[in-house]
N, C-alpha and C positions, 0 to 999 in steps of 0.2 A: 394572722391573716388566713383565713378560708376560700379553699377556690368557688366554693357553692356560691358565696355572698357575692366574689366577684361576676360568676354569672348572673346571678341575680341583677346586679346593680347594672349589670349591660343591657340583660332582656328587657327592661322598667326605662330602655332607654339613656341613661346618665353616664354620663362622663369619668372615664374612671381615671384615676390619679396616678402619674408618675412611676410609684411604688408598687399597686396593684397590677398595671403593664411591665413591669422589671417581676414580678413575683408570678406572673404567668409563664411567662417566658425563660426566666434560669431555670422554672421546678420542672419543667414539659422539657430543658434539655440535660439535667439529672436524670429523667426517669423519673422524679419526683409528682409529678401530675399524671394522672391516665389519658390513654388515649380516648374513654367516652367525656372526661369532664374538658379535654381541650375540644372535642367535635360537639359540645353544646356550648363553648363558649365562642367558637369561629360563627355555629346558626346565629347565635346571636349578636354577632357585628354584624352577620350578612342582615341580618335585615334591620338591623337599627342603626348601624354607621358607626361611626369614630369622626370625632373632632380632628382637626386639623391637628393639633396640640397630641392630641392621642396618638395620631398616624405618624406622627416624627417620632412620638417615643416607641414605640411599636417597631418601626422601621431599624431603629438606632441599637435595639434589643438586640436585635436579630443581628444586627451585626457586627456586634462586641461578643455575639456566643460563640466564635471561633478565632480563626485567622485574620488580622489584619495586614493588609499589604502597606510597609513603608517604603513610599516614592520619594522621600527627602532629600535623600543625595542624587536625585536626578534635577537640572539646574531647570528652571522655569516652569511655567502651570503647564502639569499635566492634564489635557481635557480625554475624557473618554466619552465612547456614543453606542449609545443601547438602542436596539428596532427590535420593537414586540412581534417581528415576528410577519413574513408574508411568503410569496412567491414569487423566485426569481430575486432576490433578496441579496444583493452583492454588494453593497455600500461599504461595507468595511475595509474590502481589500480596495476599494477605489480612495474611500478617506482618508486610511492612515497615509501614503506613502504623498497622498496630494496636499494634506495638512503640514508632515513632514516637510515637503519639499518647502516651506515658506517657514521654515524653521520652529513648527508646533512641534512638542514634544510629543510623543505618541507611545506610553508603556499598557500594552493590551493585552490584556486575559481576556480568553473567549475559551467555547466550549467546540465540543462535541453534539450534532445535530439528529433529536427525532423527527421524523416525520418526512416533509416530502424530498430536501437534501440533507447533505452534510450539514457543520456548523461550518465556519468560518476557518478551523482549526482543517478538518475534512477537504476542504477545498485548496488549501495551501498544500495537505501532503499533497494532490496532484500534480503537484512540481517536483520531479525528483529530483533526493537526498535531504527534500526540506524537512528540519525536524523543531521542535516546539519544546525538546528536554535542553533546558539551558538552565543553571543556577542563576539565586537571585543575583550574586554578585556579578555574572556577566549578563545578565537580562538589564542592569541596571548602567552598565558600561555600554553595552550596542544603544539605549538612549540616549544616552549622553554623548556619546561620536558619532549617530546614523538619525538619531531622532526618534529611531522609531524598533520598536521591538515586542514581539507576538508571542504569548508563552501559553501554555494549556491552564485551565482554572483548575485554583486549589481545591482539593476535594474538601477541603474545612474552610472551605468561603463560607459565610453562615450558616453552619450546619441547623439551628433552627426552622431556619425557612425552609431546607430539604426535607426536613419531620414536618414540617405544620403543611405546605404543600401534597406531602401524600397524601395526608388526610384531608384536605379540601377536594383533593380528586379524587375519592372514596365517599363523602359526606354532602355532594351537589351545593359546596362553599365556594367554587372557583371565582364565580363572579360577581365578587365583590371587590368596588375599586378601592376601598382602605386596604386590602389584604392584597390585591395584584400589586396597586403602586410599591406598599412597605416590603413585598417579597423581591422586584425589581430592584429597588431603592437600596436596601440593603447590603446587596452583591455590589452594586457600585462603590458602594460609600465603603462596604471592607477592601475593595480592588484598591484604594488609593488614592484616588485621583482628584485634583483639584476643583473640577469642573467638571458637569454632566451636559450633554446633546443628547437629545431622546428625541426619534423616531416613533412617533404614536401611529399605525396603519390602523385606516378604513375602510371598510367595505366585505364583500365576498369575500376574498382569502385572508382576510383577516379576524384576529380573536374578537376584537371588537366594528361590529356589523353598522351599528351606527354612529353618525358626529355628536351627537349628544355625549353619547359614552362616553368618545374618543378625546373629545374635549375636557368632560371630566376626569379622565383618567390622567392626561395631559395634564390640568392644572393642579391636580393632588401630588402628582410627581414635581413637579417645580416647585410647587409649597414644600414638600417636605424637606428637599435640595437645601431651599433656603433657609429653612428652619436650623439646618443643622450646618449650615458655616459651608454649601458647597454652590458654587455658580450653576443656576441650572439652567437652561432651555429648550425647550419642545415644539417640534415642527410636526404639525397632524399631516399624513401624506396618504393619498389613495390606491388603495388596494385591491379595485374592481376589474381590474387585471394585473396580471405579471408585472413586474417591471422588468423593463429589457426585453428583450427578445428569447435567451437562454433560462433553461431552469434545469440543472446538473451540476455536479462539482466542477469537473474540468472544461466544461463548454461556458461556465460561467468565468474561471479565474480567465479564459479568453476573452472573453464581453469586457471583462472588469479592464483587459490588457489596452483592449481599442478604444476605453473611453480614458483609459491617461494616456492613448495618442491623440484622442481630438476626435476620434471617428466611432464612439459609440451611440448607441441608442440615445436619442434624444429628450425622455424621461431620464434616463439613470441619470445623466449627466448634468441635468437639471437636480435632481432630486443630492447629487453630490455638490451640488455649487452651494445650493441652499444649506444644506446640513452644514459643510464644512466652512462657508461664509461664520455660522455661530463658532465654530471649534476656533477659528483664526482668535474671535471678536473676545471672548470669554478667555483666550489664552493670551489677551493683550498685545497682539501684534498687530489689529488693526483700529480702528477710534470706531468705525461704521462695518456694516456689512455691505456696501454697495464697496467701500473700499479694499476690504477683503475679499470679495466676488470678483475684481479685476484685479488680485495679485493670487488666488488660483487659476484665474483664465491663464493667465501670464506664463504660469510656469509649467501648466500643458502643452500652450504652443511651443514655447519655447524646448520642452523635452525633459524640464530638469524632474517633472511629477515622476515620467515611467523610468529616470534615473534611478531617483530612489528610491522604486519598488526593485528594479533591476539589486540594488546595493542592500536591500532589507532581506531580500530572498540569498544571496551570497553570504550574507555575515551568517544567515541561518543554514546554512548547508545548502541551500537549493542552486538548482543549474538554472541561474540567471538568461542563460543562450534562450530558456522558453522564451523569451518578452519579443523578439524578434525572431524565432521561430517557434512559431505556436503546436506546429506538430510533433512537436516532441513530447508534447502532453498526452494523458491518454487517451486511445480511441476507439471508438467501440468497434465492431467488427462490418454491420449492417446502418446505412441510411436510409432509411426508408419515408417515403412521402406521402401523406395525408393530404385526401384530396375531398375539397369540398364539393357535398354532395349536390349545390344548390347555389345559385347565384342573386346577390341580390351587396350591402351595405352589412358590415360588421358592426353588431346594436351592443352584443355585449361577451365577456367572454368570461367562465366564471372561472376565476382564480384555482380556487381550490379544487375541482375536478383538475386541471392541467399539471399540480401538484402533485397527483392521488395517482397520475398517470406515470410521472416522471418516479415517485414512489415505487411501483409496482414492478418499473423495469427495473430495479432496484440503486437506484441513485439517489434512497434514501431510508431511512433505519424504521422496523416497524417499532423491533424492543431495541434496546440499548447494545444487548449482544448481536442484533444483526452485523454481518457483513455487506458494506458500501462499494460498489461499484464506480470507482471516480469515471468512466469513460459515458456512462450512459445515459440520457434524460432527453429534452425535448427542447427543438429551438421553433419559436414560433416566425411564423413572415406574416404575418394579416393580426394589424390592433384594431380597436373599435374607431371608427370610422372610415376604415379603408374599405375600399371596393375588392369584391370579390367574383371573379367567374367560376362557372360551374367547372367542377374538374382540374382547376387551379390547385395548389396545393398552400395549403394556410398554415403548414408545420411539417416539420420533419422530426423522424422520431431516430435518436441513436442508442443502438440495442447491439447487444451482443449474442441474441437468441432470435430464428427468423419468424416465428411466429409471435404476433404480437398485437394481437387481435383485440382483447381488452384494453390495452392501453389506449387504443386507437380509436376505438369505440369511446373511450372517453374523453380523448380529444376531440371528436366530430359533437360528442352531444354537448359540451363547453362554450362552443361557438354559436349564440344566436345573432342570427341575419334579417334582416330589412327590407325591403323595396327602398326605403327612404335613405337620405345620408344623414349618417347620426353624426356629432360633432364629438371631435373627440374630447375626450375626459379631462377636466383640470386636475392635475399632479398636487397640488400645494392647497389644503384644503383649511388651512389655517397654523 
């Protein structure tokens, strides 16, 4: 077998076989294959596709070339839930402990965050003593008595995908959905877990800009899910603003606190009802999701959701006392209040400048060696459709430096305004 012919037989469009996707992928992670004959074999998926059949075995490749995580001795399905990616983005730390609390199993690997915050991982250290070095054998224990338990990602989770990715973002191969879903798809499928929730965003701060994509990217990850023996399902959600109100590490693990009291932002908690409605459904504790949507309301009002974030953050070192006192988190030094310059109806806010701001004050990594600020980022008060007066303030920025004039600057130009009332955005876009 020749890699030339396998290009070939991709760029001509055809379907390549089982064998020829396994001989791509073990020789590129020997060293066996170069990196120009894998950067004209990636040109040529991007523009001719991959079968469905192709993209599971591609996906499955990738993640048999390292670390597999066995979840076995943890007693019922484990569902795990992946979001490509937005702002303001705090689903995780609301899901596990809310799925948990209805007795979902929840064993999670996340990472470390570039771009406008932390990862998920980032935002928990903001709890002190909480820490994420646990062995498999006690990562696999705190599941099994708490439900629920949060460890850092192996650095040999598909190491293929980390080689063929850098080269997609060297080579203008990024976007292409056979190669996003199988490099996504992959990491789940070697983390373990029985069951996939995927969070597909659209819009402005999202990688993918339109529903079209979003949908196709959506349904290629579900197909592959199923192809290869895992429960999948995918909620497309909108990302033409923030969600929530907070966009920082510690200003969010707060947001995430007040919506397992019952008292957050009215999207996140939407957008967690919906996700985790699937994680209940797919992990067999409820027959329906209308069923499972009234047995997470249930255990909000009731207290028992921010219990056991309270008991997930304890088993992990953290000082549990944050959940009911939230200032003991960290805080930046300076509040300062952005004030519109103009009065009129919130039309639209673009995500990703509010990110780019929150970035800058440094509440989130440019390269990987940045240092992260967990106290500082941006909480907005004005979404699309809210009325605004002149001089009101539509955010506040928390900074630990007093000049902060760029940031702000890009918070004011983020914000377009109306004469008219805009209606606001539907959350659940399929």
């Amino acid at each position: 077998m020749r890699m030339v012919d396998i290009i070939e037989k991709k760029r001509e469009g055809l379907a390549l076989a089982p064998t020829e996707i396994r001989f791509v992928i073990d020789g590129y992670s020997k060293d066996e294959i170069p990196d120009y004959q894998i950067s004209a074999f990636l040109m040529a998926v991007y523009f001719q596709g991959m079968t469905a059949e192709e993209t599971a075995e591609l996906t499955m490749a990738m993640a048999e070339s390292g670390e597999q995580i066995d979840l076995s001795k943890i007693d019922g399905i484990k569902v795990d839930k992946h979001s490509t990616g937005g702002v303001g983005d705090t689903t995780t730390l609301i899901l596990a402990p809310l799925v948990a609390a209805v007795g979902v199993p929840v064993a999670k690997m996340s990472g470390r965050g570039l771009g406008h915050t932390g990862g998920t991982i980032d935002k928990l250290e903001a709890v002190p003593g909480f820490h994420v070095e646990v062995s498999e054998e006690q990562f696999i224990d705190l599941v099994n008595i708490n439900k629920l338990a949060v460890v850092g990602q192996s650095g040999n989770l598909a190491p293929a995908d980390k080689k063929i990715y850098s080269l997609r973002d060297v080579t203008a191969t990024v976007n292409s959905i056979p190669l996003i879903a199988s490099s996504i798809m992959s990491k789940k499928i070697a983390a373990g877990a029985d069951a996939i929730v995927l969070d597909v965003k659209v819009g402005s701060g999202a990688f993918m800009k339109k529903i079209e994509d979003a949908q196709a990217l959506a349904s290629t990850m579900v197909e592959i899910g199923e192809k290869v023996g895992r429960k999948t399902a995918a909620v497309i959600s909108d990302m033409n603003q923030p969600l929530g109100f907070a966009v920082g590490n510690s200003l969010e693990v707060k947001e995430a606190i007040d919506t397992l009291k019952g008292r957050g932002p009215a999207d996140l908690h939407e957008l967690c009802l919906v996700l985790g409605s699937k994680m209940v459904v797919l992990a067999g504790k409820a027959q329906t999701e209308t069923e499972a949507h009234a047995m997470l309301e249930e255990v909000i009002e009731n207290g028992k959701a921010v219990e056991a974030f309270k008991t997930f953050l304890s088993a992990q070192g953290g000082d549990s006392s944050v959940v009911d006192h939230p200032e003991k988190l960290p805080n930046a030094k300076y509040k300062i209040p952005v004030l519109s310059e103009e009065a009129g109806f919130v039309k639209g806010i673009a995500a990703d400048e509010i990110g780019t701001a929150a970035m800058l004050l440094g509440a989130g990594r440019v390269t990987k060696d940045s240092v992260i600020d967990l106290s500082v980022g941006v909480v907005l008060h004005k979404k699309i459709g809210d009325k605004v007066r002149k001089d009101e303030p539509i955010a506040t920025i928390h900074s630990n430096i007093e000049v902060i004039e760029i940031p702000k600057m890009r918070i004011l130009q983020a914000y377009t305004l109306s004469g008219e009332c805009t209606s606001a955005l539907s959350l659940i876009k399929g």
